[in-house]
C-alpha positions, 0 to 999 in steps of 0.5 A: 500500500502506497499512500502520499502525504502533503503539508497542510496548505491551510498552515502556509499562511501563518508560517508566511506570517511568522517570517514577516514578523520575525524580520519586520520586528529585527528590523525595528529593533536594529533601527532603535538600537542603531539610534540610541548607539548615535545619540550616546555617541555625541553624534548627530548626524544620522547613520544613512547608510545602516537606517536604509541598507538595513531595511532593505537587506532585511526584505531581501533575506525575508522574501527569500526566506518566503520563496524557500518555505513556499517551495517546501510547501509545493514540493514535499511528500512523504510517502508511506510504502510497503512500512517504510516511510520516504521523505522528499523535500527540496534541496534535501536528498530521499530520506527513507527508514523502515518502521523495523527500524524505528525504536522509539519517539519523541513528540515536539513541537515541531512534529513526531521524531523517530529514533533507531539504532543509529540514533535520535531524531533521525526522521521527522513527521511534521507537525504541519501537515493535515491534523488527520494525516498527522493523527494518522501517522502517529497511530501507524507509528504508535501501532506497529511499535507496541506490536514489536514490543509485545512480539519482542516480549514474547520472545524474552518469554519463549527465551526465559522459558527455554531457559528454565527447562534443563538440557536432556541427557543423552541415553546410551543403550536406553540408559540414562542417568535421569529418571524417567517419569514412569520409574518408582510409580507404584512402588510405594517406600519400604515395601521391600523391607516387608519380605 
C-alpha cells in the first residue's frame, strides 16, 4: 500500500506570517538600537547608510526566506510504502527508514521524531501537515511499535522459558542417568523391607 502525504496548505499562511514578523520586528529593533548607539555617541548626524541598507537587506533575506518555505510547501511528500516511510523535500536528498527500524519517539513541537539504532531524531513527521494525516501517522507509528514490543516480549518469554527447562541427557543403550517419569510409580517406600 502506497499512500502520499502533503503539508497542510491551510498552515502556509501563518508560517508566511511568522517570517514577516520575525524580520519586520529585527528590523525595528536594529533601527532603535542603531539610534540610541548615535545619540550616546555625541553624534548627530544620522547613520544613512545602516537606517536604509538595513531595511532593505532585511526584505531581501525575508522574501527569500518566503520563496524557500513556499517551495517546501509545493514540493514535499512523504510517502508511506510497503512500512517504510520516504521523505522528499527540496534541496534535501530521499530520506527513507523502515518502521523495523524505528525504536522509539519523541513528540515536539515541531512534529513526531523517530529514533533507531543509529540514533535520535533521525526522521521527522511534521507537525504541519493535515491534523488527520498527522493523527494518522502517529497511530501507524504508535501501532506497529507496541506490536514489536509485545512480539519482542514474547520472545524474552519463549527465551526465559527455554531457559528454565534443563538440557536432556543423552541415553546410551536406553540408559540414562535421569529418571524417567514412569520409574518408582507404584512402588510405594519400604515395601521391600516387608519380605
Amino acid at each position: 500500500m502506497t499512500k502520499n502525504y502533503f503539508l497542510d496548505p491551510n498552515k502556509l499562511s501563518r508560517q508566511k506570517r511568522n517570517i514577516v514578523l520575525l524580520y519586520a520586528i529585527t528590523g525595528i529593533a536594529a533601527l532603535v538600537v542603531i539610534f540610541v548607539i548615535q545619540r550616546l555617541s555625541g553624534n548627530t548626524e544620522p547613520a544613512w547608510l545602516a537606517i536604509v541598507a538595513i531595511p532593505i537587506l532585511l526584505v531581501l533575506v525575508a522574501a527569500r526566506s518566503l520563496h524557500q518555505r513556499t517551495e517546501l510547501w509545493e514540493h514535499y511528500v512523504l510517502t508511506l510504502e510497503d512500512d517504510v516511510f520516504i521523505q522528499n523535500q527540496p534541496n534535501y536528498p530521499e530520506t527513507k527508514i523502515a518502521l523495523s527500524s524505528i525504536t522509539g519517539t519523541e513528540m515536539t513541537k515541531e512534529g513526531l521524531y523517530l529514533k533507531s539504532k543509529q540514533g535520535t531524531r533521525i526522521f521527522g513527521i511534521p507537525v504541519q501537515l493535515k491534523d488527520e494525516e498527522f493523527s494518522e501517522l502517529s497511530q501507524i507509528v504508535k501501532e506497529y511499535l507496541a506490536k514489536k514490543d509485545l512480539r519482542s516480549a514474547v520472545i524474552d518469554e519463549i527465551e526465559i522459558e527455554s531457559d528454565d527447562v534443563p538440557p536432556a541427557l543423552e541415553s546410551i543403550d536406553g540408559v540414562s542417568a535421569v529418571v524417567s517419569e514412569g520409574e518408582g510409580i507404584g512402588e510405594v517406600p519400604g515395601d521391600d523391607l516387608k519380605e
